[in-house]
Structures are given as C-alpha cells and as structure tokens.
SELO-849956 format. One record per residue (C-alpha): residue number from 1; chain; x, y, z. Coordinates in steps of 0.1 Angstrom, whole numbers. Layout:
# residues N
NODE  NUM  A  X  Y  Z
...
***
This chain:
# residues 113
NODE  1  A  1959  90  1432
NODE  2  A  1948  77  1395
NODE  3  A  1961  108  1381
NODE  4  A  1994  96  1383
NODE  5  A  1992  65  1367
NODE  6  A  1970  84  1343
NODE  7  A  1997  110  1336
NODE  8  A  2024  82  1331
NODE  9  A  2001  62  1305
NODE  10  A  1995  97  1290
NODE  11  A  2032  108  1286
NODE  12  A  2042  75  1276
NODE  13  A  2015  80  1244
NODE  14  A  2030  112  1241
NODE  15  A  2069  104  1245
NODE  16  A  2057  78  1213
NODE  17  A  2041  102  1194
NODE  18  A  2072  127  1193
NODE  19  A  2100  97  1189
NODE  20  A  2075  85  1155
NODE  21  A  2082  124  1146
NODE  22  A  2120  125  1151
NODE  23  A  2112  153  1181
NODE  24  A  2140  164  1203
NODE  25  A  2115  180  1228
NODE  26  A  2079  182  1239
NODE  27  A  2068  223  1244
NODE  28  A  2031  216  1255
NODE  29  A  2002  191  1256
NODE  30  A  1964  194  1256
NODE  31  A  1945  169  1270
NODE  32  A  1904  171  1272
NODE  33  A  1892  157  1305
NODE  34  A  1853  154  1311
NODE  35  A  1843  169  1338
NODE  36  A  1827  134  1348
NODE  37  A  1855  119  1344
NODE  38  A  1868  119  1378
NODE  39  A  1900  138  1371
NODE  40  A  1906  161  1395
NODE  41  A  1930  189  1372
NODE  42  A  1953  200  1401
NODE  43  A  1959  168  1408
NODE  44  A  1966  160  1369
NODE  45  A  1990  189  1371
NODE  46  A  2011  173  1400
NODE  47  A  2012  144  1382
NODE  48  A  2027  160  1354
NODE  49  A  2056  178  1369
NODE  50  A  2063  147  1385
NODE  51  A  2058  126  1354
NODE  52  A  2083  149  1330
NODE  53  A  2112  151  1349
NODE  54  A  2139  137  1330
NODE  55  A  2121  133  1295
NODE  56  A  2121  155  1264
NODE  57  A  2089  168  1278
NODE  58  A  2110  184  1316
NODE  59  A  2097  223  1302
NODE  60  A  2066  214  1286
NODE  61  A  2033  228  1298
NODE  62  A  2004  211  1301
NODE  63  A  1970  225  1291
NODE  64  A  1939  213  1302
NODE  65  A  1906  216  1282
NODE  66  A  1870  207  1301
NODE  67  A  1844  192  1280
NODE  68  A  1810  201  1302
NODE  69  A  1784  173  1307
NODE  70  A  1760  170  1278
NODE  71  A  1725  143  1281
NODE  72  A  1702  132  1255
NODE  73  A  1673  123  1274
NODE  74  A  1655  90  1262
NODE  75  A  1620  101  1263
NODE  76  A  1617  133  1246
NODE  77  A  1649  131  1231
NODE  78  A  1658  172  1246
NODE  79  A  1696  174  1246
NODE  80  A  1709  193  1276
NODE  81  A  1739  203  1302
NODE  82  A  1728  191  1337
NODE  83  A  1732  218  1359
NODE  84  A  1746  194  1389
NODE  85  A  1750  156  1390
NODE  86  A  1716  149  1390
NODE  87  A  1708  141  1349
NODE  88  A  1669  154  1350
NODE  89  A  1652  165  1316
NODE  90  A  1647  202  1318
NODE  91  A  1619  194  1296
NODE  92  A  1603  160  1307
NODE  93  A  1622  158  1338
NODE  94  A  1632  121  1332
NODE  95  A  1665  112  1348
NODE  96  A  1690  102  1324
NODE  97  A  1715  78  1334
NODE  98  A  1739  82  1302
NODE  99  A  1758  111  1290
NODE  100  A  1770  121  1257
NODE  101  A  1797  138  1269
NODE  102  A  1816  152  1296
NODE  103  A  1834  113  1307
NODE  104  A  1862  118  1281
NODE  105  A  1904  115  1292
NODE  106  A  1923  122  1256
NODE  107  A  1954  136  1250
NODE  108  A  1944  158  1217
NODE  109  A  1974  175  1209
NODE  110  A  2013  178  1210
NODE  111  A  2034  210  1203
NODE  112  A  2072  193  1197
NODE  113  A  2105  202  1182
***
C-alpha cells in the first residue's frame, strides 16, 4: 500500500510546516490527488488515521480534492477530459499519451493552531 508511505511523507511536510509556524495543532489538511495518479482515497484516508496518531495532527481531518484528467492533444491542439483511460481526441481522435492534469499528489493547504 503506497498510500501509507505517501501519507507519512505527506504529514511529515505538514508536521514541518506547522512547527515553522509555532502551531500547537493541526485541524485539517487538503491535499489534491489526480485522479491518474493512482491514489486510491479510501485507502489515503486509512493511511491517515494511522499516520496521526500521536502527532499534533491526532483530530485533524483530512480533505481530499480530485483534479479530473485534462489532454492537449498534439495534432489539433483540442484540450479535453477523457471520458475513460483511453486519451482519444474528441475532435481528431488522436490518442494522446500525456496529460496536463489529473497525475498531481500535493498537499495544498493546512488549517493549524
């Protein structure tokens, strides 16, 4: 399970971020997760209960923000939102092999005290 190793690296960013501020506790996080990213969320949400227990983050709540799966394809240059895994132009029907977005794991924001 990468989420767990993922959540640790995440808190430990996090657990930084809020001793540079002189924080006695950690209320809530936001991460963005792509949703090619391969992080499954229920399994990011284990990870953090686990991860929290006996930091200044033990009550915090973790929110979870998707960023969909956005192409530019190379041919006609038509941005889009694939529909499924397969990246096909809705215009050209190319098959894109890159993504703009959608492959993103960032924590974006901390709510401490």
């Amino acid at each position: 399970m990468h989420e767990l190793s993922l959540m640790a690296e995440t808190l430990a960013i996090a657990l930084r971020n809020a001793e540079a501020q002189n924080a006695r506790q950690i209320h809530r996080l936001t991460m963005a997760i792509g949703a090619a990213s391969g992080v499954v969320p229920d399994a990011l949400h284990f990870a953090f209960d686990v991860a929290i227990q006996g930091t200044i983050a033990a009550n915090a709540e973790l929110a979870i923000e998707t960023i969909p799966v956005t192409c530019q394809c190379p041919q006609c240059q038509t941005q889009f939102s694939p529909p499924d895994w397969i990246y096909e132009c809705p215009t050209c029907q190319t098959l894109v092999s890159q993504t703009l977005t959608g492959r993103e794991i960032q924590l974006k924001s901390l709510e401490v005290s």
